[in-house]
N, CA, C and O atoms as CSV, one atom per row, in Angstrom:
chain,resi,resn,atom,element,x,y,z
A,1,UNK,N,N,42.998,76.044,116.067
A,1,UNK,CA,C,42.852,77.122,115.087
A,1,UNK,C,C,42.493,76.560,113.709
A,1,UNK,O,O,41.673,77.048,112.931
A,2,UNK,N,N,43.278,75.390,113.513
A,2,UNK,CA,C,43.212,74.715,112.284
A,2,UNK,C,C,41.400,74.203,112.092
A,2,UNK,O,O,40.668,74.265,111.104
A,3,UNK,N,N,41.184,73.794,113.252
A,3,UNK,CA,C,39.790,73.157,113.071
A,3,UNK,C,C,38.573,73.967,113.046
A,3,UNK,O,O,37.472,73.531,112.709
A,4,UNK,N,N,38.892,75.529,113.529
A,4,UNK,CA,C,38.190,76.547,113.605
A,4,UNK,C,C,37.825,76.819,112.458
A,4,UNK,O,O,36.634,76.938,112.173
A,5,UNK,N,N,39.055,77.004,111.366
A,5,UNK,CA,C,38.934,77.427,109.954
A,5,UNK,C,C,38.414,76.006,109.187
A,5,UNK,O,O,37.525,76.156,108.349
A,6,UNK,N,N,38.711,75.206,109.330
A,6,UNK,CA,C,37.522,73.937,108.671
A,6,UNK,C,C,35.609,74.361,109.106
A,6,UNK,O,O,34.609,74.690,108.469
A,7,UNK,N,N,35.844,74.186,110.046
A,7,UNK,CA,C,34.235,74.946,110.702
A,7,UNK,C,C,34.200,75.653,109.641
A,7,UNK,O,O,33.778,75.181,108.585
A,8,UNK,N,N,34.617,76.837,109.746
A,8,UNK,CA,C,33.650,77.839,108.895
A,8,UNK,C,C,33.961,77.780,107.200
A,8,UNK,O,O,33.353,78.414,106.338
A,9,UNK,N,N,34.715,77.144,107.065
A,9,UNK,CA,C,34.623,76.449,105.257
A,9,UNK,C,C,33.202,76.051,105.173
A,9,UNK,O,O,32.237,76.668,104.723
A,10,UNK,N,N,33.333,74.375,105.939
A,10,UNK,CA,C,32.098,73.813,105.842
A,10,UNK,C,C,30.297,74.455,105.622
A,10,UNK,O,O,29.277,74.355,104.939
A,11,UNK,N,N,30.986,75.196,106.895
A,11,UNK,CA,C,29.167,76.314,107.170
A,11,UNK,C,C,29.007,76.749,105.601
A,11,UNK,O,O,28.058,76.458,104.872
A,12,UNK,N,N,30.278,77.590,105.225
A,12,UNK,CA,C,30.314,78.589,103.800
A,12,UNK,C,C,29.855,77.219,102.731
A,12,UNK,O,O,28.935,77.393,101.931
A,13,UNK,N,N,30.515,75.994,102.796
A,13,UNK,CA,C,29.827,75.195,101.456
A,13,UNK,C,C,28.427,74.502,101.699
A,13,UNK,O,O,27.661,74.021,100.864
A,14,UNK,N,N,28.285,74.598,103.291
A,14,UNK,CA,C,26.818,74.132,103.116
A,14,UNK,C,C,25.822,75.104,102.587
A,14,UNK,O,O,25.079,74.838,101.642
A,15,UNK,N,N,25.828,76.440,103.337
A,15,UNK,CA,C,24.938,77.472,102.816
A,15,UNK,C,C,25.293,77.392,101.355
A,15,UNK,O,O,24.218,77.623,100.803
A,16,UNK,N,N,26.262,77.180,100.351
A,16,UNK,CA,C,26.161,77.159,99.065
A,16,UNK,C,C,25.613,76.014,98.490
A,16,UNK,O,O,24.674,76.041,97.695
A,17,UNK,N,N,26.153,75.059,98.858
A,17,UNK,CA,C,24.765,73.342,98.394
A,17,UNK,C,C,23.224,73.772,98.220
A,17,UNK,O,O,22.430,73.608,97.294
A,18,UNK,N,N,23.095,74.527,99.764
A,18,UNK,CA,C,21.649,74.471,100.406
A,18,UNK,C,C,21.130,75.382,98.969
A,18,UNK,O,O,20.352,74.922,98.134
A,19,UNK,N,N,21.628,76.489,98.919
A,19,UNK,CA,C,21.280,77.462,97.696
A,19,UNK,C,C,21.089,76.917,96.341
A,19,UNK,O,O,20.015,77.167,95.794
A,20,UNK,N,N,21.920,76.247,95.748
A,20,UNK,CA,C,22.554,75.547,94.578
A,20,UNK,C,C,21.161,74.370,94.560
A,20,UNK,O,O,20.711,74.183,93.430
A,21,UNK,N,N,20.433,73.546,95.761
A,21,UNK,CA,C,19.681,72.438,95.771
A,21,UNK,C,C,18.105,73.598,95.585
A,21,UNK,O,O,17.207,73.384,94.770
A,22,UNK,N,N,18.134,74.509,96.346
A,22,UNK,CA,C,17.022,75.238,96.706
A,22,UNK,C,C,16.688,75.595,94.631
A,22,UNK,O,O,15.632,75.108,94.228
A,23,UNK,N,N,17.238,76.083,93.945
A,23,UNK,CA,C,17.698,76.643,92.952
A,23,UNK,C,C,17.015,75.468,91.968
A,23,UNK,O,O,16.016,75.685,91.282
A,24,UNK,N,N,17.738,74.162,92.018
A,24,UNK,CA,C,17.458,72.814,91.230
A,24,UNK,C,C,16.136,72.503,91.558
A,24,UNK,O,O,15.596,71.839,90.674
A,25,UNK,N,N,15.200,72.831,92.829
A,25,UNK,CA,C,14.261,72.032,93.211
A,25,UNK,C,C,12.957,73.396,92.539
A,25,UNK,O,O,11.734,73.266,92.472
A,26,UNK,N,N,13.496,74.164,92.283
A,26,UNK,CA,C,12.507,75.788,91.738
A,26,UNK,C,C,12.359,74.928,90.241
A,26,UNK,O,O,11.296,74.393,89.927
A,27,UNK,N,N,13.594,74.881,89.369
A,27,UNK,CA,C,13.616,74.467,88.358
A,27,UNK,C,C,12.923,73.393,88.397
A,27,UNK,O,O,11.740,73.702,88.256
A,28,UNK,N,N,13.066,72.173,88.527
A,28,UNK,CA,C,12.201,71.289,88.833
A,28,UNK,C,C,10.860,71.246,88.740
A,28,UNK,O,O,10.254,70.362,88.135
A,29,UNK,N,N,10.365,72.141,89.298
A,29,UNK,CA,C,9.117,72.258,89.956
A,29,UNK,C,C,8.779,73.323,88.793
A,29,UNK,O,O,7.588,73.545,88.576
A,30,UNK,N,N,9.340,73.707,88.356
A,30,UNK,CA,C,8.732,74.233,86.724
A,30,UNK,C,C,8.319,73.699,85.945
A,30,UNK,O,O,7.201,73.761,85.436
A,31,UNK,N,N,9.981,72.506,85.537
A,31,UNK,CA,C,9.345,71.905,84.421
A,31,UNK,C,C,8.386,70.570,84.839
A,31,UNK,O,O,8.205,69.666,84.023
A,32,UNK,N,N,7.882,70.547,85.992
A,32,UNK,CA,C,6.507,69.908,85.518
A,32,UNK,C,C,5.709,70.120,85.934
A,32,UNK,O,O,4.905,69.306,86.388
A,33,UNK,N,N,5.593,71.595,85.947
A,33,UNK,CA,C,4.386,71.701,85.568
A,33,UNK,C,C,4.163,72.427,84.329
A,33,UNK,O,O,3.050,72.680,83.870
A,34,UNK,N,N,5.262,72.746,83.819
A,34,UNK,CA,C,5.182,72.930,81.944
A,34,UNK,C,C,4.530,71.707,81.503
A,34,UNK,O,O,3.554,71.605,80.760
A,35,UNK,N,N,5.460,70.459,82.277
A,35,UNK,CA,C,5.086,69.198,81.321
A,35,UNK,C,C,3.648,68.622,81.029
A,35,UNK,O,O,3.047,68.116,80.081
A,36,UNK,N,N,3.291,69.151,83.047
A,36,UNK,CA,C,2.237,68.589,83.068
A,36,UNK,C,C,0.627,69.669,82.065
A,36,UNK,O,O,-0.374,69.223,81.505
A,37,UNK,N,N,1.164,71.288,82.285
A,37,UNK,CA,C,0.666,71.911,80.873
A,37,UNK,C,C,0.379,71.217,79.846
A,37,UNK,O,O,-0.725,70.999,79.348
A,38,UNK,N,N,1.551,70.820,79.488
A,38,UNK,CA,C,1.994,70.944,77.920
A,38,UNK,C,C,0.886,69.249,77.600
A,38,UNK,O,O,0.519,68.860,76.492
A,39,UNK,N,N,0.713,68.834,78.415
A,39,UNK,CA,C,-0.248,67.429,78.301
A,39,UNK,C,C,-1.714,67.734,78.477
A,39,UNK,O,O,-2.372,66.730,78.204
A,40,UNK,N,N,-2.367,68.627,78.789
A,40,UNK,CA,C,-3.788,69.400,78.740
A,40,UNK,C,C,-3.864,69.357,77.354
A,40,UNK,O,O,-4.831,69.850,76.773
């Protein structure tokens, strides 16, 4: 039972990483191509 409820923690913090990385890699991918803008 105990290991059941670890399982589904884990699942719940991966889908939040996965979101949280998905999120950082948008941002990312903005600023360069602001940067790479902002150098034209």
């Amino acid at each position: 039972m105990v290991l059941e409820n670890k399982k589904e923690r884990n699942d719940v913090f991966t889908k939040f990483k996965v979101k949280i990385i998905g999120k950082l890699n948008i941002i990312s991918i903005e600023t360069k191509i602001n940067y790479f803008l902002s150098k034209l």
